[in-house]
NUMITI-920812 format. One record per residue: residue in one letter; x, y, z of N, C-alpha, C in turn. Coordinates in nm, 2 decimals. Layout:
residues N
<"A"; <X; Y; Z>; <X; Y; Z>; <X; Y; Z>>;
...
END
This chain:
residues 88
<"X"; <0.09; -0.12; 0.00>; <0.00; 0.00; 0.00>; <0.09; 0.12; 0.00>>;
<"X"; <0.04; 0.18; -0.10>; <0.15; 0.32; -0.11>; <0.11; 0.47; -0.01>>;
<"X"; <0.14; 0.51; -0.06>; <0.11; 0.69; 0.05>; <-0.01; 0.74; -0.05>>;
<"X"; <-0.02; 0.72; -0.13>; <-0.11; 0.78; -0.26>; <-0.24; 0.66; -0.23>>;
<"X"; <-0.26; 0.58; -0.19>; <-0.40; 0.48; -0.15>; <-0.51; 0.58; -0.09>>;
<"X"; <-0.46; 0.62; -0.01>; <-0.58; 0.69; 0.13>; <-0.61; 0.80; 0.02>>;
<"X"; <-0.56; 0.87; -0.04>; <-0.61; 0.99; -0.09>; <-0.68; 0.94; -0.23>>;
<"X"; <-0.63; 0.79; -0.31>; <-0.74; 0.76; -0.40>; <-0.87; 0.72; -0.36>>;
<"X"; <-0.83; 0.63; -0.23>; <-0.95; 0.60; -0.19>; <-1.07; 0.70; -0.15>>;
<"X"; <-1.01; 0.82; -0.07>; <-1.12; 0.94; -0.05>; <-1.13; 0.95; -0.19>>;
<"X"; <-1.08; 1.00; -0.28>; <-1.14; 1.07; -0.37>; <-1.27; 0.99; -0.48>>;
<"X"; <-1.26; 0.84; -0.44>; <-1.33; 0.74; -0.53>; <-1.40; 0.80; -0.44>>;
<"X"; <-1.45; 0.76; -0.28>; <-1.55; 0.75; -0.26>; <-1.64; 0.89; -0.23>>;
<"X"; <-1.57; 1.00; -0.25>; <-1.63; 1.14; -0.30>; <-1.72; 1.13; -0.45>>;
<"X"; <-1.62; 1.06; -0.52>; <-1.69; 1.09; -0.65>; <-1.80; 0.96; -0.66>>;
<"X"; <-1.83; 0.86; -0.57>; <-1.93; 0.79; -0.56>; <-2.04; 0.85; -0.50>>;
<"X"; <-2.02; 0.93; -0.38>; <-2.13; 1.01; -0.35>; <-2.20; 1.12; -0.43>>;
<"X"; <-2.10; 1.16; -0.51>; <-2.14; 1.29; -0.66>; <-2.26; 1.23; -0.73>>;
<"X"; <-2.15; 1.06; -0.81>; <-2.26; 1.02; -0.82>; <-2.41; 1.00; -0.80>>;
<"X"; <-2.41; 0.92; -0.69>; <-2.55; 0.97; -0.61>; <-2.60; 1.07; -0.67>>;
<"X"; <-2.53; 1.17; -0.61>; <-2.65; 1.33; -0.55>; <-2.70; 1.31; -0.77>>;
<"X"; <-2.59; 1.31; -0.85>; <-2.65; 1.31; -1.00>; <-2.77; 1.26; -1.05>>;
<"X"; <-2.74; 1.07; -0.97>; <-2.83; 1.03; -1.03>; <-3.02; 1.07; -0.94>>;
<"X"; <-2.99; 1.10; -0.85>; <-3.11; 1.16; -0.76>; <-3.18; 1.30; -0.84>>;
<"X"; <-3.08; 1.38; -0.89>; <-3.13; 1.44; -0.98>; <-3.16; 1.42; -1.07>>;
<"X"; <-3.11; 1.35; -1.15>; <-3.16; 1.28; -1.30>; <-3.35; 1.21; -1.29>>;
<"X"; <-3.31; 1.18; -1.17>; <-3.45; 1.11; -1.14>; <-3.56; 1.26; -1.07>>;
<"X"; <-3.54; 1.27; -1.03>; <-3.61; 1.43; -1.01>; <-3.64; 1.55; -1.06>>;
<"X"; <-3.52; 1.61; -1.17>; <-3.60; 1.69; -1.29>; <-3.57; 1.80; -1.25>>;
<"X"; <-3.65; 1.90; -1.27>; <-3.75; 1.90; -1.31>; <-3.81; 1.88; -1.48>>;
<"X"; <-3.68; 1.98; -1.50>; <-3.68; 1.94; -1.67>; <-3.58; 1.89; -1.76>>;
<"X"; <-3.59; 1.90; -1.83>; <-3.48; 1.80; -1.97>; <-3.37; 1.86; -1.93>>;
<"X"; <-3.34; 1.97; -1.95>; <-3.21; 2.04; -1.91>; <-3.14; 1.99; -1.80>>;
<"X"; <-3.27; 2.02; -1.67>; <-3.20; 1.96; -1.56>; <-3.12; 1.80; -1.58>>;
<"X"; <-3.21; 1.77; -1.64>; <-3.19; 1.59; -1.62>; <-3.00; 1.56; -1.72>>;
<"X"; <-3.06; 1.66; -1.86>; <-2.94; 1.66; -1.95>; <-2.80; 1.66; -1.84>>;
<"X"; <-2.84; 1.81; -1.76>; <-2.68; 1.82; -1.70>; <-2.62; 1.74; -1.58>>;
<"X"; <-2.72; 1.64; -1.53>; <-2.70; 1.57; -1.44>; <-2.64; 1.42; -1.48>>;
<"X"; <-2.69; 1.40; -1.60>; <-2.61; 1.28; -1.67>; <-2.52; 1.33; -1.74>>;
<"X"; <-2.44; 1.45; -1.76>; <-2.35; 1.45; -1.77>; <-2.24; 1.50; -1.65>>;
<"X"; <-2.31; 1.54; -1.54>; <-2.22; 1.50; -1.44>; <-2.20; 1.33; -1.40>>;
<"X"; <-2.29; 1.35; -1.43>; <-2.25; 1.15; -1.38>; <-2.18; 1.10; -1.45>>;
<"X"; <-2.16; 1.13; -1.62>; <-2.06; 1.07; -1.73>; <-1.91; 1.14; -1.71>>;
<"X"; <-1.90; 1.24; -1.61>; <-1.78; 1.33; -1.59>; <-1.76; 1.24; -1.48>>;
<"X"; <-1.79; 1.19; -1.41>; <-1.80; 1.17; -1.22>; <-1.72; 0.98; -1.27>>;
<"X"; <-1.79; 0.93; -1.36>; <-1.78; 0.78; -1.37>; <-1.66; 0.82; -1.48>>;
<"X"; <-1.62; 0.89; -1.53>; <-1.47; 0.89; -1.65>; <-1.41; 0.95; -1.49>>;
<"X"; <-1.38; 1.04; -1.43>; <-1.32; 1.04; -1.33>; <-1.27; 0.94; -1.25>>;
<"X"; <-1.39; 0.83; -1.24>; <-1.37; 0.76; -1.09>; <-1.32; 0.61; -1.17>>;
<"X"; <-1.34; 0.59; -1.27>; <-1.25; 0.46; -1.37>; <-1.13; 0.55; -1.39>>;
<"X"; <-1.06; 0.64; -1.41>; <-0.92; 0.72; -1.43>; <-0.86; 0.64; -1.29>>;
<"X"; <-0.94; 0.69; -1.16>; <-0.89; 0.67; -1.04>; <-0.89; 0.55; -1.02>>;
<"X"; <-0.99; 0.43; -1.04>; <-0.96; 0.26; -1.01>; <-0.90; 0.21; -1.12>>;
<"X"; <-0.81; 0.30; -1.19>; <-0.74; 0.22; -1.26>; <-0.60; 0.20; -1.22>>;
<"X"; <-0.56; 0.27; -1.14>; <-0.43; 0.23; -1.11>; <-0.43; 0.12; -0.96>>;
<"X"; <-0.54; 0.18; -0.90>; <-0.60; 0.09; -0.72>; <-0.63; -0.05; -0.81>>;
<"X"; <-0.68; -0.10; -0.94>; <-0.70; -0.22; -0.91>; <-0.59; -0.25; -1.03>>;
<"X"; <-0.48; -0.17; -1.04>; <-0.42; -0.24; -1.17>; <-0.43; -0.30; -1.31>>;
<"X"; <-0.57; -0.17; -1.34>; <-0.59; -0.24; -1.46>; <-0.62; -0.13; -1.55>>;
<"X"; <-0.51; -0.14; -1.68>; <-0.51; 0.00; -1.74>; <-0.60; 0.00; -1.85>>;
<"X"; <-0.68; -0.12; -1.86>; <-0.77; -0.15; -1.95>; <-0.86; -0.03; -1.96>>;
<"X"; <-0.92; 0.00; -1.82>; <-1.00; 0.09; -1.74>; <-0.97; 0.22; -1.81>>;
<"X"; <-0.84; 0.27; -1.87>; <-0.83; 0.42; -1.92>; <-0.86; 0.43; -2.03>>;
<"X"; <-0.92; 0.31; -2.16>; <-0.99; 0.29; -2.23>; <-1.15; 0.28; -2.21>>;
<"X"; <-1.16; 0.27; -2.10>; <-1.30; 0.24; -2.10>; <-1.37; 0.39; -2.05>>;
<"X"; <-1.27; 0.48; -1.99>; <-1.30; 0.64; -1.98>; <-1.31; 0.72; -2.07>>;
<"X"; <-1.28; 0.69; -2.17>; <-1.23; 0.74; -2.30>; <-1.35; 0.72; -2.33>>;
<"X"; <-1.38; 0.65; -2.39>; <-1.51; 0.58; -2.43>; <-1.63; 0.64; -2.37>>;
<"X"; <-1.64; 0.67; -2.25>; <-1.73; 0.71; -2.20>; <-1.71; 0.86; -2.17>>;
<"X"; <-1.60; 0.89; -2.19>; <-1.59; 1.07; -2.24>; <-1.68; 1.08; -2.36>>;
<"X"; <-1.62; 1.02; -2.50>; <-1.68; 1.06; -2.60>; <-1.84; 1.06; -2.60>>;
<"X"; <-1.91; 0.96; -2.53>; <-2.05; 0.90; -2.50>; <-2.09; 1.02; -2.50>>;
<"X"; <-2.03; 1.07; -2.37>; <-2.12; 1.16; -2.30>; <-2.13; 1.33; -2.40>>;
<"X"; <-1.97; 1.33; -2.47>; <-1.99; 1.48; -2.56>; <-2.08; 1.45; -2.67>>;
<"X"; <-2.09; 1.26; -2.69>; <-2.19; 1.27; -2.79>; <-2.35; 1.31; -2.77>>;
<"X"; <-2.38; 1.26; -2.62>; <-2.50; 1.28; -2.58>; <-2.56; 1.44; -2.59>>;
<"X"; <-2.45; 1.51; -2.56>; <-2.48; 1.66; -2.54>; <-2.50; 1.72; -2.66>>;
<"X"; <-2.44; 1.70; -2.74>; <-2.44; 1.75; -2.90>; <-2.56; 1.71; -2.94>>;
<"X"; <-2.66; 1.60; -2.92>; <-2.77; 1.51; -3.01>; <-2.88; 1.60; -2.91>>;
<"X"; <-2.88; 1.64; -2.76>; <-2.96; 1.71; -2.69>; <-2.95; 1.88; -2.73>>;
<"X"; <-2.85; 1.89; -2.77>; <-2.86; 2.02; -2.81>; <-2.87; 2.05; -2.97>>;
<"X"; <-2.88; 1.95; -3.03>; <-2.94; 1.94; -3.15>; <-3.12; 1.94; -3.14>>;
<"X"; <-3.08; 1.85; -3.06>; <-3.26; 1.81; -3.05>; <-3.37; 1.99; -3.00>>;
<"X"; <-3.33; 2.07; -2.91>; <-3.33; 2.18; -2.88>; <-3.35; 2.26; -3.00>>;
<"X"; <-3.23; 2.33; -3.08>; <-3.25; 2.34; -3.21>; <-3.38; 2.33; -3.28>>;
<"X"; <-3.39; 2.22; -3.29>; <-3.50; 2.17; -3.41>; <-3.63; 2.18; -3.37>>;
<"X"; <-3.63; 2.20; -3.23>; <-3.79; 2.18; -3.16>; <-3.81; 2.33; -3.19>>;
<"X"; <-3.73; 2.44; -3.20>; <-3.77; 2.57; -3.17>; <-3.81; 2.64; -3.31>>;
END
């Protein structure tokens, strides 16, 4: 266990509670927007928190799979703010 453990581990389980509070908003609203910006904190919060268990569980596979779920999420925003656009 290194000197850098305790401070990954706080910081996972910070960005697990973010989580939370995200998804509690996503589920509560009130509107699209709200909901929009709350899954993308959660798509920021979960590319975060795979950055961070990738080195705690040794597996660099994980910095591919943030990646991935970076692009997801700029894609989500762009198709919501297209979708905006077109309704107006």
């Amino acid at each position: 266990m290194t000197t850098t453990t305790p401070i990954l581990l706080a910081s996972t389980t910070l960005l697990l509670l973010t989580l939370g509070i995200g998804l509690a908003r996503a589920m509560i609203g009130p509107s699209l927007q709200d909901r929009m910006l709350s899954v993308q904190l959660m798509g920021t919060g979960g590319v975060a928190l795979l950055l961070l268990l990738s080195p705690l569980l040794a597996m660099p596979a994980l910095i591919d799979v943030a990646l991935v779920l970076a692009l997801l999420a700029s894609v989500a925003a762009a198709a919501l703010t297209r979708r905006e656009i077109d309704d107006d």
